[in-house]
N, C-alpha and C positions, 0 to 999 in steps of 0.2 A: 420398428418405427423410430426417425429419426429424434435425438433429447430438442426439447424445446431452449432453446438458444438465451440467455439469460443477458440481455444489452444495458452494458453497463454505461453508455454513450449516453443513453435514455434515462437512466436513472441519475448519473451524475447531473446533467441538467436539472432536473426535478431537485436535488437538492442546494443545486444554487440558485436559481429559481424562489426557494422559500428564504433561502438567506437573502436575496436581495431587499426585503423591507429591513431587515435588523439592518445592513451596512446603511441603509438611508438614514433611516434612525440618527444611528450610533455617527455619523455624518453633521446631522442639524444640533444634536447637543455638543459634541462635543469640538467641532468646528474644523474637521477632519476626517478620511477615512481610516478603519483599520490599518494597521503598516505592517507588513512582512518583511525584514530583512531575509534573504539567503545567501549565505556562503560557497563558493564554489573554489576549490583549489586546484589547480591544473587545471590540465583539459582533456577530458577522459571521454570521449567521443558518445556514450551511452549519456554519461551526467550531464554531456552540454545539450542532449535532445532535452533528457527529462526537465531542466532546469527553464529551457525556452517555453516548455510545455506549462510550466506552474506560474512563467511570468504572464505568459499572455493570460492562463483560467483567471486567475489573481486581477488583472487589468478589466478583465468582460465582465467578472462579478463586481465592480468599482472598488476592489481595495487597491492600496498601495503596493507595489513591491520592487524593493531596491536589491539588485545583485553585488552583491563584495564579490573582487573575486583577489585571488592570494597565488603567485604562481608554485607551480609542480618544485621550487626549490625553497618552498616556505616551511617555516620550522615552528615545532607545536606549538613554540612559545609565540610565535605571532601568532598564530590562528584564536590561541589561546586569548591572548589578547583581543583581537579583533572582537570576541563572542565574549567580552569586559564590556567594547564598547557600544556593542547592539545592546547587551544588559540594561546599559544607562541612559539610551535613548529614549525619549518619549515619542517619537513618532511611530517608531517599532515596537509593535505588542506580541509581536511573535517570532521565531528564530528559529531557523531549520540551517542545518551544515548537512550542505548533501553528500551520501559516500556512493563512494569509496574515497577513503581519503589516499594519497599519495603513499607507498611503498614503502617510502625512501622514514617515512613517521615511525615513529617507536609502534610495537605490536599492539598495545594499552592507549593508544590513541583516540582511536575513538569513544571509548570510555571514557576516557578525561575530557573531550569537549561535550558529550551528554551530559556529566555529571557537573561541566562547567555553563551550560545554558541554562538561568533562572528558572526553575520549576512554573515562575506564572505564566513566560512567554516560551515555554514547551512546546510548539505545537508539534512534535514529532512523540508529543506523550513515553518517551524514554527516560527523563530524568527518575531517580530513584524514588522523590517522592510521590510523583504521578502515578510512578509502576504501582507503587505501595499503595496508592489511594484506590487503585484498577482493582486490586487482592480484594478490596473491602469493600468494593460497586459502588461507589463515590464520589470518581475522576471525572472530569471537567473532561481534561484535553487525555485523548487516548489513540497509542499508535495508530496511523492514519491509514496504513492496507486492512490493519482486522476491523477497526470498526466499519471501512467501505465493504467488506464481505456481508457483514450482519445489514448494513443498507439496502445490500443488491439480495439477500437473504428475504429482508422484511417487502420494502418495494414489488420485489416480484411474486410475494404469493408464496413464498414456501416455508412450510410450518415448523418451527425449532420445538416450540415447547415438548418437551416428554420424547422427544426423537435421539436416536444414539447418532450422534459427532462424532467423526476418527479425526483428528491433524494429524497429517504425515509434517514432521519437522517441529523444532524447539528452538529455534530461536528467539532470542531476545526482542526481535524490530515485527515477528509474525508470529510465530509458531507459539510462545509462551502466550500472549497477549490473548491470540485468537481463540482458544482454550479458555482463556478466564470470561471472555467474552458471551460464547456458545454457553459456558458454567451459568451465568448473572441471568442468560435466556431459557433457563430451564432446561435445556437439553443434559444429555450424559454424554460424557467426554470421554473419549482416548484418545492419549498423545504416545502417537509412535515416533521413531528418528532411525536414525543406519543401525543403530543396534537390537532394535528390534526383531527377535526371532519369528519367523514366520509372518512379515510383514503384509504382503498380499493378503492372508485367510483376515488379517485380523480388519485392515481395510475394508475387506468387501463385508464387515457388518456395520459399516456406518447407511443410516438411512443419508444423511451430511456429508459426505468426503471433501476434508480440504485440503489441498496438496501445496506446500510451499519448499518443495528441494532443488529446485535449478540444473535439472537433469532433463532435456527435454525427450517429452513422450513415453517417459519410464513408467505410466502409471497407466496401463494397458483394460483390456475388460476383465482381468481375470483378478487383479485389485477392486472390481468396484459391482456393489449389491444389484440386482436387476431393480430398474425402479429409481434408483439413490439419486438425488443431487448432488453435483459434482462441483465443486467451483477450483478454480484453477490457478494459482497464485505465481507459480512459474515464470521466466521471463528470461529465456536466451536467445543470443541472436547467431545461428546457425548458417555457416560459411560451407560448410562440406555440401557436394551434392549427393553425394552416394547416400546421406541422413535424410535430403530432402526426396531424393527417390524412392525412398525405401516407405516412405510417410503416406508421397501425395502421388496420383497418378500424372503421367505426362500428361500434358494438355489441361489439367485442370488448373483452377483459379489460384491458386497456393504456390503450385509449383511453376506457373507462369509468372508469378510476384517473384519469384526467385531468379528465374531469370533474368528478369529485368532490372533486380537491385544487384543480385550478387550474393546474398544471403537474407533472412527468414529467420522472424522473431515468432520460437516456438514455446510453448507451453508445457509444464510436465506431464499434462494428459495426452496420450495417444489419439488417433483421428477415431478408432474404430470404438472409443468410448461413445460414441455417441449414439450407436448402437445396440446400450445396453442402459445408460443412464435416462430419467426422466428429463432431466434438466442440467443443462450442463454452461457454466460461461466460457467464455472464447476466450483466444488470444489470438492478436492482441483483440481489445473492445471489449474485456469484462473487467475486471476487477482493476486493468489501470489507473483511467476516465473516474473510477469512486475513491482511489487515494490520492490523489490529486484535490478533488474534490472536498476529502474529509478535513483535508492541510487546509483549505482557504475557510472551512466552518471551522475548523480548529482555532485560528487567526482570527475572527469574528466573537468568539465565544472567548477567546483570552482577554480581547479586548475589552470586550463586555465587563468581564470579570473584575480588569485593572481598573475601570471606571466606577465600577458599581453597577453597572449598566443591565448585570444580566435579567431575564425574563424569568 
């Protein structure tokens, strides 16, 4: 039996949807909407979709959002500055620098513009204090893919408390967060990464599998418990066809998409996961549609915050 398909399209809706009275609100007192600065430097073909994609959500839910953008031969110290003067802005209550940043940046780059975005207009919930407030189940504003995971988690009916979590991955912007996340819901956690011995056995004891390593399709049925839910955090966009053939059959809907773009944004889950898992979200349409989403509640809830406003 096919996993029941976990539509992150539908849930993202639903949570802007409940934010549209707070931006009304926050709108009649304070004589404005919420404001989103984003930073965009270069032009990195993946970052100008996603960037288009958080201006329009941002526009449909009525907040403000203004693009900076900085070209591909801009130097830390301008960005640096730029993210001084979104700091000092009062129309802007939130601040997101999209990455990847440019190459050509010192390796510690990104770190220095997190650590340089005011903690209250966070909403990429990265700054050190937020992490730190996250540790203690606290935080306001919290990276915007794990807490859309526990959304499309809670939203869809599927039960954390007292259930074993695996995260495959540690990073900082998912892998760490997601973990303290699942932690604050009652569940037991394990966080695996590449170093992981025996990585597969230990995966297929999550009742939860969350996968965030940018390997597509690496996480096959032989990773994941009969039963489990799957969510699927991945996101490459896959140019070879020999990957695309080996995945989807000819003539079907996936590998006709392929043809007709040229390449195919895959997931780290395998097709034939779905063949084994209860519940599984998609790519794309699951867990995008609710980070996106959690960036404009983030932006609403900072604002709040900077007024007094909160509920």
């Amino acid at each position: 039996m096919a996993a029941r398909l976990l539509d992150g399209v539908e849930v993202a809706d639903a949570v802007r949807r409940d934010m549209a009275p707070r931006v009304t609100r926050f709108a009649a007192q304070v004589g404005r909407p919420p404001g989103l600065g984003i930073v965009l430097v270069g032009q990195h073909p993946a970052s100008e979709l996603y960037v288009r994609s958080k201006l329009k959500s941002a526009g449909e839910t009525g907040l403000r959002a203004d693009l900076e953008r900085l070209p591909e031969t801009a130097s830390l110290a301008e960005l640096l500055a730029l993210v001084e003067r979104l700091n000092a802005s009062d129309v802007h209550d939130g601040i997101l620098v999209q990455s990847p940043l440019p190459a050509s940046m010192p390796s510690d780059a990104e770190r220095r513009v997190f650590d340089a975005v005011s903690p209250e207009k966070d909403v990429d919930g990265l700054h050190p204090v937020n992490v730190g407030k996250l540790v203690q189940h606290r935080a306001d504003l919290v990276a915007c893919t794990p807490s859309g995971v526990v959304e499309l988690l809670r939203r869809s009916g599927v039960p954390i408390v007292g259930r074993h979590a695996v995260v495959i991955g540690r990073s900082d912007i998912v892998g760490k967060p997601m973990a303290l996340l699942l932690l604050h819901e009652h569940a037991t956690v394990t966080v695996c990464h590449s170093k992981t011995t025996d990585l597969a056995r230990i995966a297929r004891e999550g009742d939860i599998l969350v996968t965030a390593l940018g390997r597509p399709a690496f996480v096959t049925p032989a990773f994941v418990k009969p039963g489990a839910t799957v969510i699927d955090v991945g996101t490459t966009h896959v140019t070879d066809r020999a990957v695309i053939e080996g995945l989807f059959p000819v003539g079907s809907k996936r590998f006709e998409a392929f043809l007709r773009r040229g390449s195919l944004v895959l997931g780290d889950v395998h097709p034939a996961v779905a063949e084994v898992a209860s519940a599984l979200s998609p790519v794309p349409g699951g867990v995008g549609p609710l980070t996106i989403a959690m960036l404009l509640r983030n932006t609403v809830v900072a604002a709040e915050r900077r007024r007094g406003l909160l509920p």
